[in-house]
N, C-alpha and C positions, 0 to 999 in steps of 0.2 A: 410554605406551599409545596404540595407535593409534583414532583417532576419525574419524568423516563429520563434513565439513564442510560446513555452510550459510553461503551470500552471500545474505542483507536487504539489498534495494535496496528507498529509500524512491521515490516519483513522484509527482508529479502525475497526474490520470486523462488527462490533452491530449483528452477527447474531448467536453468541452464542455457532455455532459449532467447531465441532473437527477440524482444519484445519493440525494441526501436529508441530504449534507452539511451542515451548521448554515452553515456558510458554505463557498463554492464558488468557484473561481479559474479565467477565462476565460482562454485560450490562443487565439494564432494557430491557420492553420492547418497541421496536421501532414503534411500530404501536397502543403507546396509544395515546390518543391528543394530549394530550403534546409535545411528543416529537415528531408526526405529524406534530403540529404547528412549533418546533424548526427547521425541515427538511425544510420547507418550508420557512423560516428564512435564509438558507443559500443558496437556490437555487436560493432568490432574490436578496443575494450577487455574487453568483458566474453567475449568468447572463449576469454581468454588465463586465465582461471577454472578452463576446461576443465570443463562441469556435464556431470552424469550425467544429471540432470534436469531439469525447467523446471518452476515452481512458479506458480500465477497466483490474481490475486484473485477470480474466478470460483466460484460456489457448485458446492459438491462434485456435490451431488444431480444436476447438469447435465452431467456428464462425458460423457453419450454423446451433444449436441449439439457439445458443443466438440470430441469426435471428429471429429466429420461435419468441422465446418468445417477443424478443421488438417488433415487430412488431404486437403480438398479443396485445399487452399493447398499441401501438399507437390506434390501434384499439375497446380498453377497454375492451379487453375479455381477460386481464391476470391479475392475482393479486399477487403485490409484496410483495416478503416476508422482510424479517428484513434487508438481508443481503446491506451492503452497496452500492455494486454496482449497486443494484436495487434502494433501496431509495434516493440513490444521483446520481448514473450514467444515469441510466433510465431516471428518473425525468426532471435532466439540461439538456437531449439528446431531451425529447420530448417539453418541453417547447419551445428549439430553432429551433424545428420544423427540425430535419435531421432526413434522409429515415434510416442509420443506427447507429447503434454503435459498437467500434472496440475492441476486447478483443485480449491483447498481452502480457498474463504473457506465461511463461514456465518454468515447475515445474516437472521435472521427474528424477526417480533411475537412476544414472551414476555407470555403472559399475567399481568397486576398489574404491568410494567413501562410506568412513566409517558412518554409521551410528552411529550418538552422544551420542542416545539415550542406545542402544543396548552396545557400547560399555561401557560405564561408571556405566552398570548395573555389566555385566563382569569383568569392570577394575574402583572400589572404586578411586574416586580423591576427596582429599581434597580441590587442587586446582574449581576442580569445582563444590562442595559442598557450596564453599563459593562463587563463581561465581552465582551460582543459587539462594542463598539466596537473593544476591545483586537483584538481578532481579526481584525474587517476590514482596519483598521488592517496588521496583520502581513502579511495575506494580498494586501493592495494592496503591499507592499515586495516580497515575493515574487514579485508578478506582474511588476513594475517588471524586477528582477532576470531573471523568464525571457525578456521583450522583448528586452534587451539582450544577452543571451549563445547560446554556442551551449549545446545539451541534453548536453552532458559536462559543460559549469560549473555548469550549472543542479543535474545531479542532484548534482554536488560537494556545492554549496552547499548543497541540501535536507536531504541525509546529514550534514553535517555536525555537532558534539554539541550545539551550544549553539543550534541550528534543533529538535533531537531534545529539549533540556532544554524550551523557549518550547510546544514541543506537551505536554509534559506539567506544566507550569505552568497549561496552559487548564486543561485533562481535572481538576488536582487544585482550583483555583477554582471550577469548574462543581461538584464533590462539596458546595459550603456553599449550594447553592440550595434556597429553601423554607424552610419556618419545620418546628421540635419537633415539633411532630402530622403534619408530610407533610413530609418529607426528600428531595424529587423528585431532587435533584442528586445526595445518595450512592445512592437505589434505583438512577437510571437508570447512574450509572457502573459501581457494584458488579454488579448481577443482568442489564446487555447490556452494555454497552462491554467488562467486566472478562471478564462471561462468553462473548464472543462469539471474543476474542483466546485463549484461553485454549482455546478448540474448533479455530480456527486453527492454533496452536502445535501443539495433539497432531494434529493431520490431516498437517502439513509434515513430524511426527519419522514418522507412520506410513510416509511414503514411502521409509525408510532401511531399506534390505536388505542391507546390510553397513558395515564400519569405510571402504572405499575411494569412497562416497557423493560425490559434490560436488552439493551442489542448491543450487540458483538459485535465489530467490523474489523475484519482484516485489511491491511491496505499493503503498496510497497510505501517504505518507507517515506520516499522522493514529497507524497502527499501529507506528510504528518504539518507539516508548517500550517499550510492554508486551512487544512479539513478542523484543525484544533482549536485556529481562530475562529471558522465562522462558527463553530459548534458554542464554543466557550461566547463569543459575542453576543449569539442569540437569546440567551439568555431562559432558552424553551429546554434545556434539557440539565443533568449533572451530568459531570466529562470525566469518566475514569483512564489511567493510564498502565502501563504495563508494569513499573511499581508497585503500584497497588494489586497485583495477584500473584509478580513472579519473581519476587526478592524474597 
């Protein structure tokens, strides 16, 4: 039976800012040669995909700024900044020559979902003292990692399963935060993390208008665990990986 196929590309953000990550990973800068050259290295991997579409971590509700700008960029009157979506979304959008591209993350305060940050300032856990350390911990190897390589090894390596198992090892540790009467760590994973990927996933199948689909989505990594199961579970699409175009 013939199906649309989605490519989950996990990334880093390379664009340095605050996004409200529990913990965040500094990058050079993405707009020297080098790493110019290295963008343009993967763009001539992931072409070879051949996407119908271009998928971005960008909330839905903002689709008609992110018009303005790609379109201005087809047009060579906009200049990209670091941030990924640009350097890689933009880029594999205009190369294959499509009028747009589709932004379908969703990302907002749900009312009675505990904020992690706030409470744990509040409520000392040693549980997630040492959670967090673990984390740093990974995410300074990882940064070790992007230093040294070009951005096709890097996103190798990010995509890779047992990089994709260590991020859902966190997510499922963080669910035992809190004590019997305030269970902050399964609220905040189950009612935003769960439900936020879960808005994701049906936004990325909406974008399918027939079985001959190829869409691209770029994601940050943190999403690769949940976005891979519901895609793979559903059993409506084939699930390609960064393996598959960048080894």
């Amino acid at each position: 039976m013939s199906k649309p196929t989605i490519f989950l590309l996990g990334t880093n953000h390379f664009s340095n800012h605050d996004n409200g990550d529990l913990i965040q990973m500094k990058t050079d800068d993405m707009l020297s040669e080098k790493r110019q050259q290295h963008i343009q290295e993967v763009i001539g991997c992931l072409k070879e995909f051949r996407p119908t579409k271009v998928a971005i971590e960008w909330p839905k509700e903002l689709q008609p700024e992110y018009d303005k700008q790609y379109h201005a960029y087809l047009n060579d009157d906009f200049q990209l900044s670091q941030n990924k979506s640009h350097q890689i979304g933009f880029r594999l959008a205009k190369e294959m020559r499509h009028d747009t591209i589709f932004a379908v993350d969703w990302n907002k305060e749900i009312e009675g979902v505990p904020n992690i940050g706030t409470w744990t300032k509040e409520n000392p856990s040693e549980h997630f003292d040492k959670l967090l350390q673990v984390g740093k911990q990974e995410t300074s190897e990882i940064a070790k990692y992007f230093a040294t390589h070009t951005i096709r090894e890097f996103l190798v390596y990010l995509n890779k399963e047992e990089r994709i198992q260590a991020t859902q090892q966190f997510y499922a540790q963080l669910m035992l935060l809190g004590r019997e009467e305030e269970p902050v760590g399964a609220q905040w994973t189950a009612n935003y993390w769960h439900y936020r990927n879960m808005l994701i996933y049906k936004n990325i199948m909406e974008l399918i208008t027939s079985n001959e689909e190829r869409i691209f989505v770029l994601y940050g990594a943190g999403h690769l665990p949940l976005l891979l199961q519901f895609l793979r579970e559903s059993n409506l699409c084939h699930v390609e990986v960064a393996s598959n175009y960048l080894i």
